[in-house]
N, C-alpha and C positions, 0 to 999 in steps of 0.2 A: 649643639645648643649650649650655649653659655650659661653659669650657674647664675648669674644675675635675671633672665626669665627664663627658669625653669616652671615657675607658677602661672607666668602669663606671658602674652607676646608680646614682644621690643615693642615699644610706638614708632611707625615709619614717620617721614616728614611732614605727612598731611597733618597725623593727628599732634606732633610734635608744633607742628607750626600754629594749630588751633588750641593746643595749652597753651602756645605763651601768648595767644594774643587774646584768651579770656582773663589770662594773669593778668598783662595789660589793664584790660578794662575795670578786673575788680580792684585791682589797687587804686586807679584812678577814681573809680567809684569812692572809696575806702579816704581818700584823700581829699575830695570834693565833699564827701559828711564831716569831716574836722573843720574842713574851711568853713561851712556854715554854721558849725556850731560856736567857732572862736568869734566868730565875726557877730554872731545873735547875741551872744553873750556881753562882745566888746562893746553892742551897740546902747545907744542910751534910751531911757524906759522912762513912763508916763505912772503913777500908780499912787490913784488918789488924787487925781489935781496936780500932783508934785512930779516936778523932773528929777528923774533920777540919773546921776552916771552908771558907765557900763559897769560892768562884772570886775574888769578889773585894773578902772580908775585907783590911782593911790588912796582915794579917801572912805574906798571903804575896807583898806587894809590899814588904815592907823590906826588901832588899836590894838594890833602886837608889837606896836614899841613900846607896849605900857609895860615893865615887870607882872606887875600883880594880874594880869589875863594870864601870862603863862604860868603864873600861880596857881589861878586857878584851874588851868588846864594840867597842868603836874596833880592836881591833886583826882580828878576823873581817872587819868591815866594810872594813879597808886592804886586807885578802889578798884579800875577793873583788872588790874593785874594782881590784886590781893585776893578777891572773889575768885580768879581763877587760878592763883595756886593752891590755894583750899579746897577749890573743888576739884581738881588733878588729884594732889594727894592722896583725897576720900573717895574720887572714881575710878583708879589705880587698886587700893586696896580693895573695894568693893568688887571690881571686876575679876581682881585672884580669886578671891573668895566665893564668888559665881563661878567661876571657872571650873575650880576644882568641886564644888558641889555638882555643877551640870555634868560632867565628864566621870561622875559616882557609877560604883556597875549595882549598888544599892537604888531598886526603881523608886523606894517610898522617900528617896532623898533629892535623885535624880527628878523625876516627873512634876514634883512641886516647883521646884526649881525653873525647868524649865517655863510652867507658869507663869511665873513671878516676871522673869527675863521678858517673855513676850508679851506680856501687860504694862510695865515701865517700858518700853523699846516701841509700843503703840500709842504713849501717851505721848501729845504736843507737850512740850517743855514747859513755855510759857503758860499752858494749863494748870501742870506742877506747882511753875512761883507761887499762882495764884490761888492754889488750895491750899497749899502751904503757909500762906500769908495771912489768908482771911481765916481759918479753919485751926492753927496752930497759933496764931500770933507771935511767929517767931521775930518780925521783924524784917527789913527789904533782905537785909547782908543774907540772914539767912536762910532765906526764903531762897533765892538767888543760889545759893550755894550747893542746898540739899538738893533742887533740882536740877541742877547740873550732876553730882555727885550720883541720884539716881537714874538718869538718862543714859550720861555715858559710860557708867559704871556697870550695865548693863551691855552696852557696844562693845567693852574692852574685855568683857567675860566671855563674849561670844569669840573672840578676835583670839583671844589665847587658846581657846578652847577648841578653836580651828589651828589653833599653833601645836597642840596636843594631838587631835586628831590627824595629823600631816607627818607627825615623827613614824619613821618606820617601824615597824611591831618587832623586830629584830631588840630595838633599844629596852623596852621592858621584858624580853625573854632572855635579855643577856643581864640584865639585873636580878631578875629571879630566880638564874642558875647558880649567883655566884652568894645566895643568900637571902636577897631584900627581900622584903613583903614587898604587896602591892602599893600600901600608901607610903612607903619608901622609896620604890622605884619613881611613883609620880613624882615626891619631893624633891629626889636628891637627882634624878637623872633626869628625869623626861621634864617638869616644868622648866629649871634653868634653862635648855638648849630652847623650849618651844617660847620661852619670855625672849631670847634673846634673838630670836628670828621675827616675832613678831614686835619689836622692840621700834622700829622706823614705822610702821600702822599704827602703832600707839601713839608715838608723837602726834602724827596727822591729825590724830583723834584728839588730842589734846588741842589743835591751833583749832580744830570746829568747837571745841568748847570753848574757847578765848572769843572767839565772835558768837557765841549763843550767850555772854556775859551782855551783848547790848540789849537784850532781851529785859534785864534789869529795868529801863527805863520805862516800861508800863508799872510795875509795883512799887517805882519810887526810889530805886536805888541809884546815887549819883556816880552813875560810872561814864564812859569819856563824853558818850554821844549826849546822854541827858546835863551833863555837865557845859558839854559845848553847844549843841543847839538850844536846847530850852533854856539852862540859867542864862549861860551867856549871852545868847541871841534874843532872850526877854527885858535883859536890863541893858542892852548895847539899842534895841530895835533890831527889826526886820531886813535895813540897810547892811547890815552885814553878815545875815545867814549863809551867804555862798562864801563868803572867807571863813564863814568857821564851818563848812560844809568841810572845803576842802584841807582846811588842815587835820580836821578830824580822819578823816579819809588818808590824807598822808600818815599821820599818825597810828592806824589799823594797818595798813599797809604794810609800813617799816617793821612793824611788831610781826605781825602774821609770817613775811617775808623772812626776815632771821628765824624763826622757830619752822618756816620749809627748807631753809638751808639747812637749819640744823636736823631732820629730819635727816634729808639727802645724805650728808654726811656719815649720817649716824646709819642707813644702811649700806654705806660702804665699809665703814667700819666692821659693821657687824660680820657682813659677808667676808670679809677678809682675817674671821677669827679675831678681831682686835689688832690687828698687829700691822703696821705700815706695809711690811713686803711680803704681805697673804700669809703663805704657808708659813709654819717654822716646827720648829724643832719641839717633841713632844714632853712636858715634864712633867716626869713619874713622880708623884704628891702617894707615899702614905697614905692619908689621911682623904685621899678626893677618890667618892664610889666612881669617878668617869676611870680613874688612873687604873682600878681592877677591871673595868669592862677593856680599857685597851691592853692589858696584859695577856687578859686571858684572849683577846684576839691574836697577839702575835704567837701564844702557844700555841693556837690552833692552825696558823699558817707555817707556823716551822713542822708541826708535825706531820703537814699532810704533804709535806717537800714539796720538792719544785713541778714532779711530774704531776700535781693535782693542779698547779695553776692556771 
């Protein structure tokens, strides 16, 4: 038995011949829905008495030769990229701050806490804006902001706090022997290693808050989508909501898309210590409480020699 099915049995030629010829059909399937759709789209429309050209006749794309449309469209794309680095920031801290209160071995600090976390982690977002808008009068931006800031600031408390709960208990029994207290070990040993494990799920968590930013466009905030279909699709007409559909859509895309790359990256990175070729060489820092937990580990493997290994 080969280690490729050890789990399950090879496929002989029967069932091998009947994957590829459902592959076959779904692709063709799969290729025959695009052709209809291009072709539905390409075709030309009746609406209101009026002939319209297809989807995607040149004349309902002339209006990004104008400068001033992607004016305006730079300017949707600053608000929702403003609104979401505001609320990263405040969801970030928020969620350390959750973290370490949920993860308290203090219950009257703990139990509230957790509370708190599964009350904002229950509530619809868009719920949020809107108590926050009508109820505080903050305004769309901030209205916009604070709820993002308590939605996912609550997702990122739970995410580290499973970054904490995952470190081996090993790491604060070796901080406690060489001194720390307990909200020392949390600080200086155990949250660093569990932020920077859970550091790629944070990103993620951040590109769902960059697309919960379109959420703005019921409370009035002009970020890309109310900027690109409403304003501009109200003062252009109706004739060209499927071009500013799809640039919109490009536009989410490209953005969402770099910040999963960057994501990816960022847990390769991390997995690899930081360092392009993984492993390296360990520097003894004074000053760093990791640099006393790996000392006092190599005293304890020099001293129990070779026959203890």
């Amino acid at each position: 038995m080969t280690g490729a099915s050890v789990l399950f049995d090879a496929p002989g030629p029967r069932a091998r011949r009947l994957s590829l010829i459902f592959s076959i059909v779904a692709g063709l399937l799969i290729l025959g829905a695009a052709v209809w759709v291009i072709m539905t789209l390409a075709a030309p429309r009746t609406s209101g008495g009026i002939n319209l050209p297809g989807m995607f006749d040149g004349s309902r794309w002339n209006i990004f030769t104008d400068p001033a449309v992607w004016g305006f469209i730079a300017e949707g794309i600053v608000a929702t990229l403003q609104a979401a680095a505001v609320a990263a920031v405040g969801a970030i801290a928020l969620g350390i701050l959750l973290s370490l209160l949920r993860s308290s071995l203090i219950p009257w600090v703990r139990i509230p806490t957790a509370w708190v976390i599964e009350f904002f982690r229950g509530m619809p977002v868009l719920l949020m804006m809107l108590f926050i808008l009508l109820v505080a009068s903050t305004g769309a931006f901030w209205a916009v902001v604070i709820a993002l800031i308590l939605y996912n600031g609550t997702l990122i408390g739970e995410i580290l706090r499973a970054g904490l709960a995952a470190l081996p208990k090993g790491q604060r029994e070796a901080a406690l022997s060489v001194g720390m207290r307990e909200f020392q070990s949390k600080m200086l040993v155990e949250f660093p290693q569990a932020f920077r494990q859970m550091l790629p799920i944070i990103v993620a968590q951040l590109v769902v808050l960059l697309k919960d930013t379109s959420l703005g466009y019921i409370v009035g905030y002009n970020e890309i989508i109310r900027n690109n279909i409403n304003n501009l699709g109200s003062f252009y007409g109706n004739r060209y909501l499927f071009s500013l559909f799809v640039v919109t859509l490009a536009i989410y895309l490209t953005i969402n898309l770099l910040l999963s790359w960057f994501a990816r990256w960022l847990a390769r990175r991390t997995a690899s210590g930081g360092r392009k070729g993984g492993r390296g060489r360990f520097v003894e820092d004074p000053t760093n409480p990791a640099t006393l937990l790996h000392v006092e580990a190599k005293a304890d493997t020099a001293s129990e020699g070779p026959d203890a290994r």
